[in-house]
C-alpha positions in Angstrom: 129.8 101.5 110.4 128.0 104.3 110.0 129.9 106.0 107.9 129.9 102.7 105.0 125.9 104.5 105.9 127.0 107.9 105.0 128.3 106.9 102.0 125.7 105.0 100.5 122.8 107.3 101.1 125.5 110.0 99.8 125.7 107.5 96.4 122.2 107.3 96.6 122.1 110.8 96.6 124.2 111.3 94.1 122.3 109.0 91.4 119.0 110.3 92.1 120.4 113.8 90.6 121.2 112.1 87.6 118.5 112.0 84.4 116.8 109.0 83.5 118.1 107.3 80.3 115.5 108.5 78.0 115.1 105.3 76.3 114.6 103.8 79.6 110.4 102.6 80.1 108.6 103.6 83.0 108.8 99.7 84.3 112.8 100.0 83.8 113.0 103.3 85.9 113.9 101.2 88.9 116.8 101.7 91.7 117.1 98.8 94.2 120.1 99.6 97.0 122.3 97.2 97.3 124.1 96.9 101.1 126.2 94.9 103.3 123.6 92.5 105.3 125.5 93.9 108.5 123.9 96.9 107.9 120.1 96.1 107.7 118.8 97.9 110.6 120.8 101.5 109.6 119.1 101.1 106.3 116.2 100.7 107.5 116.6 103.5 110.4 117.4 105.8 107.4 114.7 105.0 104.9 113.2 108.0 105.0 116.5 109.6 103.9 116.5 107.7 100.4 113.1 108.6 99.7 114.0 112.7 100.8 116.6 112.1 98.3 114.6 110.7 95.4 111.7 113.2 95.7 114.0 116.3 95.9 115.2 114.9 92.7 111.6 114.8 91.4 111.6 111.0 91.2 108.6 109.4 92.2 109.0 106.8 95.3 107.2 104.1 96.1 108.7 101.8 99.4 108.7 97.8 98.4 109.7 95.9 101.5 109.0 91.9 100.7 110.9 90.8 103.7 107.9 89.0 105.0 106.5 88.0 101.7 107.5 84.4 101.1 106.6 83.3 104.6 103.6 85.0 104.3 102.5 82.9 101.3 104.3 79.7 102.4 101.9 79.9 105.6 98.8 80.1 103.0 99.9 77.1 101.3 98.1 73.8 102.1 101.5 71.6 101.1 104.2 73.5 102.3 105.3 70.4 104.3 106.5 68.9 101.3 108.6 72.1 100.1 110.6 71.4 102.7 111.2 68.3 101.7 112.1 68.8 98.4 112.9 72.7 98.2 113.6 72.4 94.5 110.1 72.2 93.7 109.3 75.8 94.8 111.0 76.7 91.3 107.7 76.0 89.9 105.6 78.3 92.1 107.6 81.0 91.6 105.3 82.5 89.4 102.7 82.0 91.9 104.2 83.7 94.7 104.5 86.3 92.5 101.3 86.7 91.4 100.1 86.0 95.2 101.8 89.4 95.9 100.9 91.8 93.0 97.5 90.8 93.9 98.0 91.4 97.6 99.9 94.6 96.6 96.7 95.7 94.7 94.2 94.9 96.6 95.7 97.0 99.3 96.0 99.9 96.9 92.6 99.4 96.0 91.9 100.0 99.3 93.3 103.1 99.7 95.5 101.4 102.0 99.2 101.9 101.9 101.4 98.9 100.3 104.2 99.5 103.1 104.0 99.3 106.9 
């Protein structure tokens, strides 16, 4: 198992050497890692290796963990009873949660606080 670890943060590695497309925007300059769920807590024991990686490449990094986000903002909402009821109605506050945590996000960066634990 930790060897499937190896490998990715070798990958990782790997593309973070790599030039960005020079086409590419600032907001399309984005790498998300894609794993096996079975391996959650390595990935997360190793964080700090992917962000080594990225700034030794002389990426910027900025950590985005939104693991707790949607219960967060489910807990905030005064009819989330009902969602679970019909779930298909959280389609339309999508947006919402969204907006609920770029404005959580910023606030925090406003701040000076970090945006990750």
């Amino acid at each position: 198992m930790s060897a499937r670890m190896d490998r990715l943060v070798a990958s990782y590695r790997q593309l973070c050497e790599l030039p960005w497309e020079r086409s590419a925007a600032g907001p399309q300059r984005v790498w998300f890692v894609v794993y096996d769920k079975a391996d959650e807590r390595r990935l997360r024991a190793r964080i700090d290796e992917f962000e080594v990686a990225t700034r030794r490449a002389g990426h910027g990094w900025r950590h985005l963990d939104l693991t707790d986000a949607f219960g967060h903002w489910m807990a905030e909402q005064e009819y989330r009873d009902s969602f679970f009821e019909s779930p298909e109605d959280l389609d339309l506050l999508l947006p919402e949660l969204e907006r609920s945590v770029h404005e959580k996000r910023w606030a925090r960066r406003e701040a000076g606080e970090p945006s990750e634990p």
